[in-house]
C-alpha positions in Angstrom: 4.3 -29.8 -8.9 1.1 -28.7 -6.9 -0.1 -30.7 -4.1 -3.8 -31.2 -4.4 -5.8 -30.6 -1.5 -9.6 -30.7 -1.1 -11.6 -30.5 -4.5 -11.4 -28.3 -7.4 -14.3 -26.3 -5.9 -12.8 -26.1 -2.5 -9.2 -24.9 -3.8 -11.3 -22.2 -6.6 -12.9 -20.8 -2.6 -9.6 -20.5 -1.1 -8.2 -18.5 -4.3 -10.6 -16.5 -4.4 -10.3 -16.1 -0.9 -7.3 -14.8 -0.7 -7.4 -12.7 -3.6 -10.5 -11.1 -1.8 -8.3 -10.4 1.2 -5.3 -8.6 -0.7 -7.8 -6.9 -2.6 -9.3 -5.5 -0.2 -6.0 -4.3 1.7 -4.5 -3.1 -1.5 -8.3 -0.9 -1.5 -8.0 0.1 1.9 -4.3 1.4 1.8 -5.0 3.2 -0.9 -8.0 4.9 0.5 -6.1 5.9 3.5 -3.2 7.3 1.8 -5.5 9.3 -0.6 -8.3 10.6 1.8 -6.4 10.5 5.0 -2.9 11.5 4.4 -3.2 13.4 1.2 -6.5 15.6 1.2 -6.3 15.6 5.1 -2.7 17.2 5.0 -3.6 19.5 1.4 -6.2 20.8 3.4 -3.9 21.6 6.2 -1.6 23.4 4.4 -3.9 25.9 2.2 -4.9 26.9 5.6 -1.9 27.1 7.1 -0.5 29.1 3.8 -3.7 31.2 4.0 -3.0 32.2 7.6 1.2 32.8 6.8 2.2 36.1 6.7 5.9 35.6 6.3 8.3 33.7 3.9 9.4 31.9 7.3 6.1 30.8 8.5 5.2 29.8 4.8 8.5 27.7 5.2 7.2 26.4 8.4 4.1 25.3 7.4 5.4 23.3 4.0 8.0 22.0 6.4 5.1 20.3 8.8 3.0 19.3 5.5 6.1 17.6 4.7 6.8 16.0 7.7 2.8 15.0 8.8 2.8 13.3 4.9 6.2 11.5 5.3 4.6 10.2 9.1 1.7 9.0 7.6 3.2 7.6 4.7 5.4 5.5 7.2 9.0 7.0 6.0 10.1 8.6 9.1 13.6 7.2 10.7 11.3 5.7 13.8 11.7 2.1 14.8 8.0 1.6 15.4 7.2 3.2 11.9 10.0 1.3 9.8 8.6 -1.6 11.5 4.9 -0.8 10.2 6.0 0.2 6.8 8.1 -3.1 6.0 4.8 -5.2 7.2 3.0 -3.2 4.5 5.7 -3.4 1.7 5.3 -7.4 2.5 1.9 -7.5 2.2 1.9 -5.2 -1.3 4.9 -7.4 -2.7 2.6 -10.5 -1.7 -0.3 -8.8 -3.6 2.2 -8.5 -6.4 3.5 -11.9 -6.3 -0.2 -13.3 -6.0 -1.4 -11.1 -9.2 1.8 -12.0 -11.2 1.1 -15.9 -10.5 -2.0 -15.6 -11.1 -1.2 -13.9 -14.8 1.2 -16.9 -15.6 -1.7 -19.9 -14.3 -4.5 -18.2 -16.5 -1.9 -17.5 -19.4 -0.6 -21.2 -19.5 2.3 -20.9 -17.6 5.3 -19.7 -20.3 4.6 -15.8 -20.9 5.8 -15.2 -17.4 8.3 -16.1 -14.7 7.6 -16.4 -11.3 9.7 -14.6 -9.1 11.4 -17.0 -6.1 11.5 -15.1 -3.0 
């Protein structure tokens, strides 16, 4: 059963509060990983294909495209990245979590379970 603390209003602010926040993150991480990691690294490699003038350096250039996306994306075996990306799989799990509860509250409660974690 849910505790009750503060009034109606109060416990509405925090909600929306939080889903504000996670929002917002969700937004963010997204826009990084589009305009910074994406385009950035697309843009990087036409002009790194355009200035190739072998198969090997074509091969070379893919392989750092590769490499700069999988960095930036956080996949990289590095402690200090693993680190980073789990913090973010947290948060985008809680913003799951959050959105899935919030589905079951404003759907009565029975159309969906809520996953324990």
């Amino acid at each position: 059963m849910w505790k009750v603390r503060g009034t109606p209003s109060r416990n509405h602010k925090r909600h929306w509060l939080v889903e504000q926040k996670l929002l917002h993150f969700v937004d963010r991480f997204h826009q990084y990983v589009m305009d910074r990691v994406f385009h950035n690294s697309w843009l990087e490699l036409c002009k790194g294909m355009s200035a190739a003038g072998s198969l090997d350096e074509v091969i070379e250039v893919h392989e750092a495209y590769l490499l700069s996306i999988q960095r930036q994306c956080f996949v990289v075996p590095d402690k200090l990245w693993a680190l980073i990306a789990s913090r973010i799989k947290n948060i985008l799990e809680l913003a799951l979590d959050f959105y899935t509860i919030q589905q079951t509250l404003s759907s009565g409660g029975a159309t969906l379970a809520i996953k324990a974690s």
